[in-house]
C-alpha positions as CSV (number, residue, x, y, z in Angstrom):
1,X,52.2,52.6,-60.9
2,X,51.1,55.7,-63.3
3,X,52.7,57.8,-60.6
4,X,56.4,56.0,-60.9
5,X,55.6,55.3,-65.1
6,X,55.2,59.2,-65.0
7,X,58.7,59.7,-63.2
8,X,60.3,57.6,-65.7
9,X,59.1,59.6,-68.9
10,X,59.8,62.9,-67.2
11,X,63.7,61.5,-66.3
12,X,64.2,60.8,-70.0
13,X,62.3,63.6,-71.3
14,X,65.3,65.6,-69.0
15,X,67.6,63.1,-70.3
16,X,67.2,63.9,-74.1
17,X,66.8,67.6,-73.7
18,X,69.5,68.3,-71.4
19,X,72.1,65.5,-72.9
20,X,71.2,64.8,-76.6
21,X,70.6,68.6,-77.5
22,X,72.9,70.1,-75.1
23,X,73.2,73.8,-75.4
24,X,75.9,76.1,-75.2
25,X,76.5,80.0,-74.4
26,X,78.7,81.5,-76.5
27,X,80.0,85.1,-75.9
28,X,80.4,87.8,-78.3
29,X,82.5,91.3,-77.0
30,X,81.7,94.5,-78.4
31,X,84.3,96.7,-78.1
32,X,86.7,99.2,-80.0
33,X,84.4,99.4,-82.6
34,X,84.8,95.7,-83.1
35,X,82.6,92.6,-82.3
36,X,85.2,89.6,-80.8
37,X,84.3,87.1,-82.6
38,X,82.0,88.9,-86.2
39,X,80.8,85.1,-86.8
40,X,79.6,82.6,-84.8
41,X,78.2,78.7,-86.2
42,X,76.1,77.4,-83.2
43,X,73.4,74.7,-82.5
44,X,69.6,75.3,-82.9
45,X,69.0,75.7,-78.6
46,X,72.3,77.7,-77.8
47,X,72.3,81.1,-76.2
48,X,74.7,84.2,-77.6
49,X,75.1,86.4,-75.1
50,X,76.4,89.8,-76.1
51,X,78.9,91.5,-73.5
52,X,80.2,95.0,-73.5
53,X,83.9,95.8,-72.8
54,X,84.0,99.6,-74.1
55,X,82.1,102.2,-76.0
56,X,78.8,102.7,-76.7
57,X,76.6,100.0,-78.3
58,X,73.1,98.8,-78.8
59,X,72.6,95.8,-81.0
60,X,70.0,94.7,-83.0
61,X,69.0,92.6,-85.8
62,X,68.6,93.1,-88.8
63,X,65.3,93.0,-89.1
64,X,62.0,93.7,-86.7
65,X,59.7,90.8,-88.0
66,X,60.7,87.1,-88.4
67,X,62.2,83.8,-87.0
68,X,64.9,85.3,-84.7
69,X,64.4,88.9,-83.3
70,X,66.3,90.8,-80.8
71,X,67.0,94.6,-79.7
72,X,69.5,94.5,-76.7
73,X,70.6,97.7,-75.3
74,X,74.4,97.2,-74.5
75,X,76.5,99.8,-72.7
76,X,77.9,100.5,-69.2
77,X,74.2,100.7,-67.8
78,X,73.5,97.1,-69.6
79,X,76.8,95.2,-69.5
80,X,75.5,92.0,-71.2
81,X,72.1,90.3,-72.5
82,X,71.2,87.4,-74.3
83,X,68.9,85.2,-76.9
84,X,68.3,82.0,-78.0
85,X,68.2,80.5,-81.3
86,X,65.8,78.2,-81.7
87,X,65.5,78.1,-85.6
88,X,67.8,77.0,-88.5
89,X,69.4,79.9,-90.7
90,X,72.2,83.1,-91.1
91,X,71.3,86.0,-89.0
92,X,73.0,89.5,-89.0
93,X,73.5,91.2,-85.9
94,X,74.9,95.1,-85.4
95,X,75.3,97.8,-83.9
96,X,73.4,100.7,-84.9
97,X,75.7,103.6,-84.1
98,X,79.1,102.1,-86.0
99,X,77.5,99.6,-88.3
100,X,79.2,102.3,-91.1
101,X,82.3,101.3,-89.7
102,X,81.8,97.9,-90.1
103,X,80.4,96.9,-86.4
104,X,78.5,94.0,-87.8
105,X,78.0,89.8,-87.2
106,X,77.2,86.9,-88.4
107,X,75.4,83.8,-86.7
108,X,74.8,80.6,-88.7
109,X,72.3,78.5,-86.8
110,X,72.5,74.5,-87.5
111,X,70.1,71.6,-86.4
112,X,71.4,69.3,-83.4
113,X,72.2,66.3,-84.0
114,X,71.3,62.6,-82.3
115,X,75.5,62.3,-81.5
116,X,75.4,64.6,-78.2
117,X,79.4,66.2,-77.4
118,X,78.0,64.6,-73.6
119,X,77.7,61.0,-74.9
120,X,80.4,60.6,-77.7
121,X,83.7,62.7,-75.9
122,X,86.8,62.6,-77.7
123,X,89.5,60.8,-76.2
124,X,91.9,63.6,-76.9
125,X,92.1,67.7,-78.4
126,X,92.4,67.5,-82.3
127,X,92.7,70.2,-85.1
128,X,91.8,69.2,-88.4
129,X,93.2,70.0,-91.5
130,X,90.4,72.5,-93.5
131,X,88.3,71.5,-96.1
132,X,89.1,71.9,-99.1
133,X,92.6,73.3,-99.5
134,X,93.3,75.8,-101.3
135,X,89.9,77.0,-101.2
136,X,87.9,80.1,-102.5
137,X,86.7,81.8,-100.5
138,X,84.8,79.2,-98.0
139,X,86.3,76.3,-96.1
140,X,85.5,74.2,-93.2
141,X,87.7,73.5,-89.6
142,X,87.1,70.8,-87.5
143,X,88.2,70.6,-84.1
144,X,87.5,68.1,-81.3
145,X,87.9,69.1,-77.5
146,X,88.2,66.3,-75.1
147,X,86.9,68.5,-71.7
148,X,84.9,71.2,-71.8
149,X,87.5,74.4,-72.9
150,X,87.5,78.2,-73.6
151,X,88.7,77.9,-77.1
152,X,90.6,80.5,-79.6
153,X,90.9,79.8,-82.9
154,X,92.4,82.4,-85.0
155,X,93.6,83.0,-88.4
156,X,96.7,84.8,-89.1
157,X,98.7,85.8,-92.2
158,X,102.2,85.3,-93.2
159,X,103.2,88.0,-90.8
160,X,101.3,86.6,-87.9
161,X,98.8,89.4,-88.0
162,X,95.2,88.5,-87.1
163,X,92.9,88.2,-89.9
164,X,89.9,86.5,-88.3
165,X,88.8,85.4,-85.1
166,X,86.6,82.8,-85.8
167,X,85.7,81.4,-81.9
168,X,86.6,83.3,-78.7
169,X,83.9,81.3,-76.0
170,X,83.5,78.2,-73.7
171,X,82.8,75.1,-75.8
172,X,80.7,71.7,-74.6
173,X,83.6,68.5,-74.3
174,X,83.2,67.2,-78.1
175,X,83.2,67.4,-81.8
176,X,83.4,71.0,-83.4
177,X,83.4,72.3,-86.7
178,X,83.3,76.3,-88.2
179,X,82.5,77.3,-92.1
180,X,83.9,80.6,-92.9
181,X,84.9,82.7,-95.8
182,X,87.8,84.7,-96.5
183,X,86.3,86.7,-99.4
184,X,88.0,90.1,-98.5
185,X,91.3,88.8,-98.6
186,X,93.8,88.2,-101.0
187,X,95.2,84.5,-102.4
188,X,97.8,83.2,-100.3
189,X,99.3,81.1,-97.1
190,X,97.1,82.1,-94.1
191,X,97.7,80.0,-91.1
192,X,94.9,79.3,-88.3
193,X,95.6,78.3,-84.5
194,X,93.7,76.9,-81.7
195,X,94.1,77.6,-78.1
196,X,91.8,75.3,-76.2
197,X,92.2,75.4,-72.2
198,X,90.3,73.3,-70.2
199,X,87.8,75.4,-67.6
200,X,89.3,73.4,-64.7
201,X,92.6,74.7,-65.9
202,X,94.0,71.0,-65.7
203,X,94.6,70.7,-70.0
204,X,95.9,73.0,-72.8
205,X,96.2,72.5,-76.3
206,X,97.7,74.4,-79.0
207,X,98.4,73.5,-83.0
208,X,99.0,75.3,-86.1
209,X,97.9,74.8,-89.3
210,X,98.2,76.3,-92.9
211,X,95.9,76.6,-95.3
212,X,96.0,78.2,-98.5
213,X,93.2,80.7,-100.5
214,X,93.2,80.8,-104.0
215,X,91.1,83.2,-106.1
């Protein structure tokens, strides 16, 4: 009897790590002096995992004490490596030989939820409008993906230039929000897209919307 009441409390302990605070990967490129995407929101669990294209990179932290620390060499010897973040907060990440150039991230950690993207899908792809427009300079996207996708979402300007890439990674079937800021930009019409695509290659969604900054 303890034997099968123990079996039951390890299924559900499973149960709630594995489904109520399910965890993600998301990728971040380093390449062309560039890190694809420069921010990241996550949830508190999820793994980054840093992947070289081109160059020469090592990426750090930007600090060598405290909650989240990590030194990963990256370059054609060390194609990839990863960390968890398992506390609340915004951490920097760069890279040490081009940070003057600008080579540097952002990763905004937030606390899971109760609501798991495993239990409460979607019954369809969805792209908010932002929140608030017009804005200055920080606004909010919502997005909900009804399988399990490799998701773009971009901003462009009136020209249909990039501006910001704000997710380039494989998101969880669920509900999905970003914060950002466009501080280093100047008021007008931006637009931003989504390209969601299904890993089974089965669904694809795109939409466009505007939204305006206004200093």
């Amino acid at each position: 009897m303890k034997i099968f009441i123990s079996a039951i409390l390890f299924t559900l302990f499973l149960f709630f790590n594995n489904i109520i605070f399910a965890q993600t990967t998301h990728i971040v490129q380093a390449s062309d002096f560039v890190f694809t995407p420069s921010s990241l929101t996550i949830s508190q669990g999820d793994t980054v995992k840093w992947v070289w294209v081109n160059g020469m990179h090592t990426t750090t932290s930007d600090s060598t004490v405290g909650e989240e620390v990590w030194n990963g060499p990256l370059d054609q010897s060390h194609l990839s490596f990863s960390h968890v973040f398992s506390h609340d907060g915004v951490f920097h990440y760069k890279c040490i030989y081009h940070v003057g150039l600008g080579m540097i991230g952002t990763i905004t950690v937030e606390s899971p939820t109760f609501v798991s993207n495993n239990i409460e899908k979607p019954y369809s792809y969805s792209l908010e409008q932002n929140y608030p427009n017009p804005f200055n300079p920080s606004t909010t996207i919502r997005y909900s993906l009804q399988y399990e996708s490799r998701v773009k979402l971009i901003i462009y300007n009136v020209l249909g230039e990039t501006v910001k890439v704000l997710r380039n990674t494989t998101e969880t079937a669920g509900y999905h929000k970003i914060s950002f800021n466009l501080a280093g930009l100047t008021s007008g019409i931006y637009f931003y897209e989504i390209d969601a695509r299904s890993t089974d290659g089965r669904h694809q969604f795109l939409n466009v919307k505007k939204l305006i900054l206004l200093k």
